[in-house]
N, C-alpha and C positions, 0 to 999 in steps of 0.2 A: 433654173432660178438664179437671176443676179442677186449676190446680196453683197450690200458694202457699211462695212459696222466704223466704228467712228473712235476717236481717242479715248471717249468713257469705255466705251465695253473693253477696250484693251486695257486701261488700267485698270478696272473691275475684278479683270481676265483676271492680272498680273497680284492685285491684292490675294485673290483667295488662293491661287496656286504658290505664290512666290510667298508665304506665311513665313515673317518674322523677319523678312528683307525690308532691307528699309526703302526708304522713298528712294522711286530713277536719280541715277546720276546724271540723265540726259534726257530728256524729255522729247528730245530730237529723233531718236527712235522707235520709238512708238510712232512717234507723226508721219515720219517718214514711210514705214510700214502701210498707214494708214491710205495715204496717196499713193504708195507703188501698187497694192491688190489692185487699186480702181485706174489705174494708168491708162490712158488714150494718146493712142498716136495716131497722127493723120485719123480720125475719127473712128478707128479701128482702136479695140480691148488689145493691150498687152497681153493681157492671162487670159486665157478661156477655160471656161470652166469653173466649177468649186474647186477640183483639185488643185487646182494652178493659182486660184486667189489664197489659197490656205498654203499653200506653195510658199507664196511670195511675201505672206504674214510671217509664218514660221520662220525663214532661211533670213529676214531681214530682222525678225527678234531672237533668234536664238543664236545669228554668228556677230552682232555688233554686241559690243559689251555697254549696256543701260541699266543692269542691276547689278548691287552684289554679288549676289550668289544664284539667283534664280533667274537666269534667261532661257536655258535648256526649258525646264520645268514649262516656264512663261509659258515658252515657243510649243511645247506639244499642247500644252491646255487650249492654246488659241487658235492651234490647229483643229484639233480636234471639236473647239465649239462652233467654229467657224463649218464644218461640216455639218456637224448635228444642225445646224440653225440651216441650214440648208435641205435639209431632208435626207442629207446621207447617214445612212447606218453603217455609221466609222465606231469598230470596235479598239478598245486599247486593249491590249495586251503587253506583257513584260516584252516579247521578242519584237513588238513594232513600235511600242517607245526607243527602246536598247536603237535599233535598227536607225529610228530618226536623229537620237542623239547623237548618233556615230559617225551619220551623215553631214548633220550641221557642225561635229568639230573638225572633217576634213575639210582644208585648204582650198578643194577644187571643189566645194560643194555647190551646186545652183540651185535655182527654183524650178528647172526641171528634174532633178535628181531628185529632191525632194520631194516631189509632186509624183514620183513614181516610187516612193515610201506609201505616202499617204494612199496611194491609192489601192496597197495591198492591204491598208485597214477594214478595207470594206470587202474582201475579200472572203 
């Protein structure tokens, strides 16, 4: 299943998990996010897959700085619903949030690193 969710569910995302952050300092990220999941090149999908559009949501809201405090947080909630709306049964747990976050603060992190977190969710 393609699914491509749009700037409200992301800031919707970002209100209920990011509680008590104030409004984006950039609004730009989010957007951006928005257009890289759904990216087409040469008529050909960038990401294939769930794991890879949730991939590319996460690693693009959780290593740019757009909130306060809460961009990690953002980044796993968006990941995570992005699955669930998808049909995958993506479980959270303490060791594959710990695992995402650790990912998204290293330097060499990608959207396929990422995408091989998320996919131990459902594991």
């Amino acid at each position: 299943m393609t699914l491509h969710i749009d700037l409200t569910w992301i800031l919707e995302v970002a209100r209920r998990a990011g509680q008590d952050d104030p409004a984006p300092d950039d609004y730009g990220v989010p957007v951006a996010a928005v257009e890289r999941h759904q990216a087409v090149l040469a008529g050909q999908d960038i990401y294939h897959g769930a794991y890879a559009r949730a991939a590319a949501l996460a690693h693009t809201l959780g290593r740019l700085q757009w909130l306060e405090r809460s961009n990690l947080r953002v980044a796993v909630a968006v990941a995570h619903g992005y699955l669930t709306a998808t049909g995958i049964d993506a479980k959270l747990t303490q060791n594959g949030v710990t695992a995402l976050a650790t990912e998204l603060k290293r330097p060499e992190s990608t959207a396929a690193s990422v995408a091989a977190i998320l996919r131990s969710w459902s594991n």
